[in-house]
N, C-alpha and C positions, 0 to 999 in steps of 0.2 A: 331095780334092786331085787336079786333073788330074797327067798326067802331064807334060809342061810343068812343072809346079812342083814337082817330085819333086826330089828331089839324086841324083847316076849316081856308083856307086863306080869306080874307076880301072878297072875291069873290064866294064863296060855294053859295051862295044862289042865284046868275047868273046862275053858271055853271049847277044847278039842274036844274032851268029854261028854259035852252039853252040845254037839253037833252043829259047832257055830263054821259059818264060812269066812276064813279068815280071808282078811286082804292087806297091803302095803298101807298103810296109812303115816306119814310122820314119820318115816322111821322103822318103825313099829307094824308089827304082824297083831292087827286087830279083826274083832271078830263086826263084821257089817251087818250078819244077822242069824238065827236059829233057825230049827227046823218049822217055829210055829210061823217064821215071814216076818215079813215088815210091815205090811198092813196089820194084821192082829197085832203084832209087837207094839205099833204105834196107839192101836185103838185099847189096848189093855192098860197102858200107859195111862192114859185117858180115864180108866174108866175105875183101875186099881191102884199096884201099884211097879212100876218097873225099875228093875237092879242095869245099871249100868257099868263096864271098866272105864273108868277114863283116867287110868293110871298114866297112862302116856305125857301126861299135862307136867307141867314141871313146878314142882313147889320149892319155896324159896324162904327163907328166913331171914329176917335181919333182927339187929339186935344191939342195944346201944341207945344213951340218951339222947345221941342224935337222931336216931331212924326217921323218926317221924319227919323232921323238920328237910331232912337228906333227902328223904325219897318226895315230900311236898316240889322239889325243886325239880320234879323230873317230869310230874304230870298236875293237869289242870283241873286238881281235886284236892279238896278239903281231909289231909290227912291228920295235920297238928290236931285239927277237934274232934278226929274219930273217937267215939266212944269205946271203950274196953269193953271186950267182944260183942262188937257189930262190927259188920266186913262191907266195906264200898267198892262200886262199879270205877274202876280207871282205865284210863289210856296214858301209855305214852307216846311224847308226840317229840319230833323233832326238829330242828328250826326252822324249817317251813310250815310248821302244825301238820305235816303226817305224820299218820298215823304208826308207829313202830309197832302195839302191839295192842291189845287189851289184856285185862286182867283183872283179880280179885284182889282185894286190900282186907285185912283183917288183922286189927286191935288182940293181941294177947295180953296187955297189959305188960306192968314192968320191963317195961323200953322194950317189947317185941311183938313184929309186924311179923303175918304171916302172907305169903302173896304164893298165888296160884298164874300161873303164864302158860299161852299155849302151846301145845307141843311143838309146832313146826319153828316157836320161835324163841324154845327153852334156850339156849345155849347163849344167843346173842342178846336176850335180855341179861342173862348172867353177866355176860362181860360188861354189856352198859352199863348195871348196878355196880359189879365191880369197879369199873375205871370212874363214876360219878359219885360214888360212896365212899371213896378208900380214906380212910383215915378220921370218917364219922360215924361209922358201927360197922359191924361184923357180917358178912353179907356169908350167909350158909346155903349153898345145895345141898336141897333135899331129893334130888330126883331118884339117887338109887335105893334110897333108905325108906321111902315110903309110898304106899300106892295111893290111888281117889277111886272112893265109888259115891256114885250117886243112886240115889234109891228118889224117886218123880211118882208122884201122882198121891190121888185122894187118898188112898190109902196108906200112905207111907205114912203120915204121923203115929197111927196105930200099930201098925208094922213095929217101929224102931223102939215105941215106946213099952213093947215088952222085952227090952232089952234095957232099956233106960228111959225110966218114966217123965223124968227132968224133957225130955223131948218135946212134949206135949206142950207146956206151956213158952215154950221159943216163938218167937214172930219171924217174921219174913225178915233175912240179912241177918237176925243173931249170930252171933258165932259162941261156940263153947269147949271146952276142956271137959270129954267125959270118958268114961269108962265104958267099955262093950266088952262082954263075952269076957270081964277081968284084963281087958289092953287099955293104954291111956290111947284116945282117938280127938284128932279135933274137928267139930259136927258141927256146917254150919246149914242154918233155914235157909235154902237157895238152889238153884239148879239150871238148866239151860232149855228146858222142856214148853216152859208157861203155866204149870201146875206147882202146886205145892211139894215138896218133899227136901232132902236134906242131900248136902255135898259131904262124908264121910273120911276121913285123912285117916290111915290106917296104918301104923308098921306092915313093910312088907312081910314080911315073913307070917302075918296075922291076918293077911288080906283074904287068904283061900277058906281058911274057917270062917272070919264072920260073913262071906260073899256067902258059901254054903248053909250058913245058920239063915240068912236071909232070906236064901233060895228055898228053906224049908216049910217057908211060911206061907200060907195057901194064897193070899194075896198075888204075892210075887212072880212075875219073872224075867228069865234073862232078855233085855234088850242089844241089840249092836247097834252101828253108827248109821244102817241106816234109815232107823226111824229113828233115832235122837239127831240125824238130820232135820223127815221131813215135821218133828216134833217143833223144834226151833222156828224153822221157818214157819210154820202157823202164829207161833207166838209172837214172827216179826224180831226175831232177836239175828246180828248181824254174827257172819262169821268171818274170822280174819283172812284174809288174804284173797278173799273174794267179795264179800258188800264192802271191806273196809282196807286198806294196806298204808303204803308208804304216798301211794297218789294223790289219799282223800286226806281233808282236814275235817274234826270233829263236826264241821258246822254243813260242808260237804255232803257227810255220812248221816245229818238228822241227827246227832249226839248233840246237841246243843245242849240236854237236861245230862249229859254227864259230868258239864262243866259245873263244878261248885258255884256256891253264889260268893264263898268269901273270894273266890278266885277270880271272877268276871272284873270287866273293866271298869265296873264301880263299887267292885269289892272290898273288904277291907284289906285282903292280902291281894292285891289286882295283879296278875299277871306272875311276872318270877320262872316261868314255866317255859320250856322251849318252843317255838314258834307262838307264843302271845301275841303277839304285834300282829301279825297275819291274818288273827284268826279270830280277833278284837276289831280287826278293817273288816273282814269279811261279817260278823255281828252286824256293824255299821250300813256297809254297803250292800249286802245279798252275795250272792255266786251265781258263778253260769250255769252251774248244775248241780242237782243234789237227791238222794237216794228216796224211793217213795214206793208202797206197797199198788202189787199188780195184779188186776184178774182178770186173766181171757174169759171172754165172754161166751168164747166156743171150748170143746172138751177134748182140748188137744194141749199138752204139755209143753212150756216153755222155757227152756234151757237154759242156764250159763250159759253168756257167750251174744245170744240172739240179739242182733241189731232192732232196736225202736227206731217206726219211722214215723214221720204223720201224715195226713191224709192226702199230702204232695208225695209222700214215699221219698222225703227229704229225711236223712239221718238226723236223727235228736235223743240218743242214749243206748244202753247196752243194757241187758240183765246181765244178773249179777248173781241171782241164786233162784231157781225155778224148778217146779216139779208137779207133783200131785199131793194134794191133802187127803188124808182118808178123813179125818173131822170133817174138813167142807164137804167131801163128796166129788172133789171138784181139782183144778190145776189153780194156782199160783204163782206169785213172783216176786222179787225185788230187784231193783234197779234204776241206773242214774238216767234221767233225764232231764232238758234243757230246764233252766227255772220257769221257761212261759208255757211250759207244761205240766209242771209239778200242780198244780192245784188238785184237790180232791175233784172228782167225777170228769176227767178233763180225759178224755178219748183218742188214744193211740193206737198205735200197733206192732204186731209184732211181726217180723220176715220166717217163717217157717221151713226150709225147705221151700224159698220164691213165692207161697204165700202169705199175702194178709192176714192177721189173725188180731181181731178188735179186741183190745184189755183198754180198762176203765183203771185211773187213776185213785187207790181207795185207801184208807186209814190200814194203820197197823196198830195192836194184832187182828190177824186175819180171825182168829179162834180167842175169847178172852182168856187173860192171864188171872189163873187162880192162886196164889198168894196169898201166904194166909198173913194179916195184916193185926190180929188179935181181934 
């Protein structure tokens, strides 16, 4: 796709500004990184606080006494007893329990859900709410009317709260209705980093001032995607279409703690949800394979894509997301392999370029997730 036919998030004309290198992503002509890198971008992140676009993501509204109970019917999460502003981790799945999408859930009260979906799968989530919603609430795109930014790391609470002090006291998953800079904004405690800091929902047209006001704070600065890549994957958080898609079922992918408990198959609402049955056998039974945290033992970077073999150099899994950690100091990875090798310290390899390259089967997060929990 040229860039000509790219979509510019309300922020493109910042990003040019601020010397960001844009690429194709989603769609969309986003910026992967600054003049400061990716390494500092990622370890500033870490250490302060970092302004991210992630306007690209698609937000969604519903609204309606049904919402709640409408959208419970789509994924295998406790939406009826979401509380009024706190926002939940979902998936929807399909009738074979893959995975269609991931996403954010969040309580506005008075019958309105707000939901964040990812960019590459904004459009076809819209229609699946649309055709599985119709006639139980109001199902709103918000893609062209509003932007997202994320503001990640230690610093961001302080950051945001000289803008609005109410910030300070939110926990991790709040969600709230506030005012910034005199705009109504919805700011929730959450982000895709492993650090603390807040997802930001902004009128577009209002996004280049408060991103600016942001950027003005010494804390801050601009991150691109691709250290809110290797950000994520420190933290072990999965990204769509690659650790997770339409292949993998939640139990597959390690998401088992995404399933509610009133949802499980000894819940009090059990199942209801598209591929339950599958994915209640596979609870039951185990699977042939399923996604687990990896690291080369040696200081050679391992791919998407790279074949896991074992020590016969018999195929048993594939990465799935791999790179370098500038926290570890070091290369990591995720990806699926056979169940009789999923145990933690259980010793694989990876095919490099026709080499062997030994990773140990280890816990996620790679880097601990900072969360502020109160």
């Amino acid at each position: 796709m040229s860039t000509e036919q790219l979509q510019q998030t309300p922020l493109h004309g910042l990003h040019l500004e601020l010397g960001a290198r844009m690429v194709p992503f989603a769609g969309f002509a986003m910026p992967v990184q600054y003049p400061l890198g990716v390494l500092k971008e990622h370890l500033h992140s870490r250490e302060q606080a970092g302004l991210f676009d992630v306007s690209h993501m698609g937000q969604i509204r519903l609204r309606g006494a049904g919402a709640a109970k409408a959208l419970e019917a789509l994924v295998p999460v406790d939406i009826i007893d979401l509380p009024v502003g706190m926002q939940r981790y979902a998936l929807f799945t399909n009738d074979e329990g893959g995975i269609l999408d991931d996403l954010m859930v969040a309580n506005l009260g008075n019958d309105e859900l707000f939901l964040v979906v990812n960019a590459g799968c904004k459009d076809q989530d819209l229609t699946h709410l649309k055709q599985h919603l119709e006639g139980q609430c109001d199902v709103e795109s918000l893609f062209d009317s509003r932007a997202l930014l994320a503001l990640q790391g230690p610093a961001a609470a302080r950051v945001l709260a000289r803008l609005a002090p109410e910030v300070g006291s939110m926990t991790f998953m709040q969600f709230a209705k506030l005012r910034l800079l005199g705009v109504d904004c919805y700011v929730s405690r959450s982000g895709y980093t492993g650090e603390d800091g807040y997802e930001i929902s902004v009128p577009a047209e209002a996004a280049q001032m408060l991103a600016r006001s942001l950027l003005a704070e010494p804390e801050v600065e601009a991150i691109g995607l691709g250290a809110r890549d290797s950000l994520r994957l420190e933290a072990g958080l999965c990204l769509y279409g690659h650790d997770m898609d339409l292949r993998t079922t939640p139990i597959e992918a390690s998401l088992t703690w995404a399933i509610s408990k009133a949802r499980r198959a000894d819940g009090v609402r059990a199942g209801g949800f598209p591929g339950a049955e599958r994915i209640f056998a596979q609870q039951r039974e185990g699977v042939a394979s399923k996604r687990v945290g990896l690291l080369p033992k040696e200081r050679v970077p391992v791919r998407e894509g790279t074949l896991i073999v074992d020590a016969q150099e018999q195929e048993i899994g594939r990465v799935t997301s791999g790179g370098f950690g500038p926290s570890l100091a070091g290369p990591l990875a995720m990806g699926y392999v056979q169940s009789g090798y999923a145990a933690l310290d259980t010793e694989v390899f990876a095919l490099v370029r026709g080499k062997r390259v030994p990773m140990v089967v280890t816990r996620t997060p790679f880097v601990a997730q900072r969360y502020y929990r109160g």
